[in-house]
N, C-alpha and C positions, 0 to 999 in steps of 0.2 A: 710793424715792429712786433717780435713778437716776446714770450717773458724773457727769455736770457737777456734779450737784449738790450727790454726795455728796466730790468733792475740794473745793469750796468752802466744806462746813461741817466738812471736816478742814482745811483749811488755816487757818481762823480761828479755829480752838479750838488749833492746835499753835504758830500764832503768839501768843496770847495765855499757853500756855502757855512763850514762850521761845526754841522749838525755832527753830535755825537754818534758813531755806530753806525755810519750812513746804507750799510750794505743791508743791515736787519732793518734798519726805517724804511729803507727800499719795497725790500720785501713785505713787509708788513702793510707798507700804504697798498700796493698791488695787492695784496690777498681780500684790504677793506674794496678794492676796487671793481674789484671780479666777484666777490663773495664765494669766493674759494680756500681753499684751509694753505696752510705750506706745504703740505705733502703735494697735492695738488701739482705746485709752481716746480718741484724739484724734479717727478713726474712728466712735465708736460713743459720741457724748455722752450722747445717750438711752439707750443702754442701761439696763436695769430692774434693779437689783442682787433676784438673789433672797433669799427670809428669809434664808436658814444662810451667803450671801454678806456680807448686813447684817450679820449679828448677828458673823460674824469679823471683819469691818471693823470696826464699834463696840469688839470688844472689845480690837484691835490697838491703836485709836485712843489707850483708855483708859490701856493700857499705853505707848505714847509721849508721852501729852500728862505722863505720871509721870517722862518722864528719860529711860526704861528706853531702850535703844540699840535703834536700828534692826535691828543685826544679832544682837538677841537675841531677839526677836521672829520673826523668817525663820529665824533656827537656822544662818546661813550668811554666809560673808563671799568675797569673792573678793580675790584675793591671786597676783602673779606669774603671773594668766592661768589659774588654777586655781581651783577653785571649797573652802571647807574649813569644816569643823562648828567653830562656838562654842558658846559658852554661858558662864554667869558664871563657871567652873572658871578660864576663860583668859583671856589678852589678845588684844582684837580685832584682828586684824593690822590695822597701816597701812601707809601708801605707800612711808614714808622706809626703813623696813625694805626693801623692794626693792633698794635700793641697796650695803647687805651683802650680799644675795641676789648680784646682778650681779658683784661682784667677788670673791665665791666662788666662784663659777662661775669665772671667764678662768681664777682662778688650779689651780683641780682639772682643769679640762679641759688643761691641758698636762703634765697627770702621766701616767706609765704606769699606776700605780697611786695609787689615789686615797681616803684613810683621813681623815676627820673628826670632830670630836665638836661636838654644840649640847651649852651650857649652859643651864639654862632654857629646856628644848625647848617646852611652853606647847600650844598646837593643833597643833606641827609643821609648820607654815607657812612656816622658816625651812627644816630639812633635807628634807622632801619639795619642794620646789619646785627645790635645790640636786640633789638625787638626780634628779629627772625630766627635768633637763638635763643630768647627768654621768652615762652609763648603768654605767659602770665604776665608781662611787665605793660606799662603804661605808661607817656612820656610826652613829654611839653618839650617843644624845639622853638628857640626864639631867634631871632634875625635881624638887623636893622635893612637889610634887604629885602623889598617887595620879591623881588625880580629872583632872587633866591631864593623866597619861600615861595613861589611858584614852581620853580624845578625841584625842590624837596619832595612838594604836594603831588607832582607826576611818579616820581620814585616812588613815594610810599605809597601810593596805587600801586605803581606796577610790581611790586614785592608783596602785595595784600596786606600792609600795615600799619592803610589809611585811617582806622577805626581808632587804631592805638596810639597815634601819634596827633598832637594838637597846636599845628604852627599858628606861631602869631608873630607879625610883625611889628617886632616891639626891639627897643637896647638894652640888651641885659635884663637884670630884675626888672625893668620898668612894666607896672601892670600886670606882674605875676602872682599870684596868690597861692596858698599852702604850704603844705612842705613836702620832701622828696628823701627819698633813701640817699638818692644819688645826682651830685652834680657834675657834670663833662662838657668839658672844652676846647676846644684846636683853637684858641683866640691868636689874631695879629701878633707876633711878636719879634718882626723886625726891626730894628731901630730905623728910626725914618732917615739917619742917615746911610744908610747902607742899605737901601733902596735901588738907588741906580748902580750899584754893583752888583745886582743879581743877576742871574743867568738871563736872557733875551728872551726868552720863552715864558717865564715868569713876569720881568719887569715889565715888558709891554704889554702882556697877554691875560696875567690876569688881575682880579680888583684888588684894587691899592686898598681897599677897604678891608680886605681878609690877610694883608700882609702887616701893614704898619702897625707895629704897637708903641707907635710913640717914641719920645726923645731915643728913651732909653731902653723903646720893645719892652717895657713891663705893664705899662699904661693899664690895659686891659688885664691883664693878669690880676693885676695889684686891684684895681676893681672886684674883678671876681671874689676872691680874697679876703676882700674885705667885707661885702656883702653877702655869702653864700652863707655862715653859720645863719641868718636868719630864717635862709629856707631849708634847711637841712633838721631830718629828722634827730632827735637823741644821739644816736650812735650814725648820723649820715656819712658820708664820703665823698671826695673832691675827690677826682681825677683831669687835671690839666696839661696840654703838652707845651711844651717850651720849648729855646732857642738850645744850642749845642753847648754854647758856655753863661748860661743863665741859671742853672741852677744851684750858685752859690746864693747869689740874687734874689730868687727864688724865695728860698729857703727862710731868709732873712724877713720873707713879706709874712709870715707865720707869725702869730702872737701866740707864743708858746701858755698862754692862759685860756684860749680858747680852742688851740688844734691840740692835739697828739699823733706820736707815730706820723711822721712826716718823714717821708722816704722817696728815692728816685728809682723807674724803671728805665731800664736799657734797651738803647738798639742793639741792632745787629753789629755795628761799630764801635759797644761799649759808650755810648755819650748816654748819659743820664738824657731822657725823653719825655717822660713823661713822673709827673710828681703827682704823688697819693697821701690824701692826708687825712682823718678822721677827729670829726667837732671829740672837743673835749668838753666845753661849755657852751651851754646856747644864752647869748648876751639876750638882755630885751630889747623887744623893736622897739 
């Protein structure tokens, strides 16, 4: 078989099974397969795939035409220009998460000192991406996941920002101590009944633990929320992401006596994404 011909009998077996875009997944599992670029494959139709080339293709195939995610297959996802290890432990980064990224960043880069915490640190996608651009910042990423603060722990090695980063697996504030410029979170925030209507890729594939935020997908949110002024600096800052029509919701989990300036960031689609809000009062512990 050789490439033409082996992306044309992936492509109609991953459209028949469902898969969105099957001709570019095609291509794409072939290029993880060969370790070759696409220029390469459009180059070099003829190419002869060898056996142990076939037979990883075939078996790539098998496990996508199943659901299974692309990027659990490659072991790898790229994210904020960085390259970072998955697996089912985590949640695969997306796009929209960049966008928390982005305004972490403005806001820690204008500090002298620069002190954060992730909650539901997951592959650490979120604080090593924030740390490779804030060379001054320092940050606590907490987990209820062993098994994800180990794939974190790999990342912020392999990005040099294992000194600055201090995973502990812990829920939430639990056993967190001081305070922080900056709090950040990508928490659960699907409603647990709309669960088994997510994409196949998702529902099966990754942890239910980094999806469900409870009845009503606030669950965690409304935690955070409620707990964060005590670890937030004077003038600190939340940035959390939520669901696409949660930020009425949202909004409302605010005690306008202890936040101010509560406001929504946009995706590329216009849905309010992520919410930014700044203590106004720090209650006592």
């Amino acid at each position: 078989m050789n490439i033409s011909e082996a992306i044309d009998f992936a492509a109609d077996e991953l459209k028949s099974a469902g898969v969105a875009n099957p001709q570019r997944e095609a291509s794409s599992l072939l290029t993880f397969i060969l370790q070759k670029d696409k220029t390469f494959l459009v180059a070099h139709p003829e190419y002869e795939l060898a056996a142990l080339e076939a037979a990883g293709f075939k078996k790539g195939l098998d496990r996508r035409r199943n659901r299974e995610p692309f990027q659990h297959i490659t072991g790898r996802q790229e994210f904020y220009g960085l390259e970072f290890e998955v697996n089912p432990d985590v949640l695969i980064p997306r796009p929209e998460t960049e966008i928390l990224v982005e305004a972490a960043i403005e806001f820690l880069s204008s500090r002298t000192q620069a002190r954060f915490c992730e909650l539901g640190v997951g592959s650490g996608c979120i604080s090593i991406s924030i740390l490779s651009r804030v060379q001054h910042a320092e940050a606590a990423g907490n987990d209820i996941s062993d098994k994800a603060i180990a794939i974190a722990a790999k990342n912020a090695s392999k990005h040099g920002v294992a000194d600055r980063l201090t995973l502990r697996n812990t829920d939430l504030f639990e056993n967190l101590s001081g305070t922080f410029d900056l709090i950040v979170s990508n928490p659960p925030y699907i409603p647990a009944g709309q669960i088994e209507s997510l994409q196949t890729e998702v529902r099966l594939f990754e942890p239910r633990v980094a999806l469900s935020g409870g009845e009503n997908g606030l669950e965690i949110i409304d935690r955070i929320i409620g707990a964060a002024p005590r670890f937030l600096t004077a003038d600190g800052l939340v940035l959390i992401e939520i669901g696409f029509d949660q930020a009425e919701s949202v909004k409302g989990l605010f005690d306008p006596n202890i936040w101010t300036s509560v406001e929504f960031l946009q995706d590329l689609q216009g849905i309010p994404r992520i919410v930014r809000a700044s203590v106004l009062e720090l209650p006592r512990r």
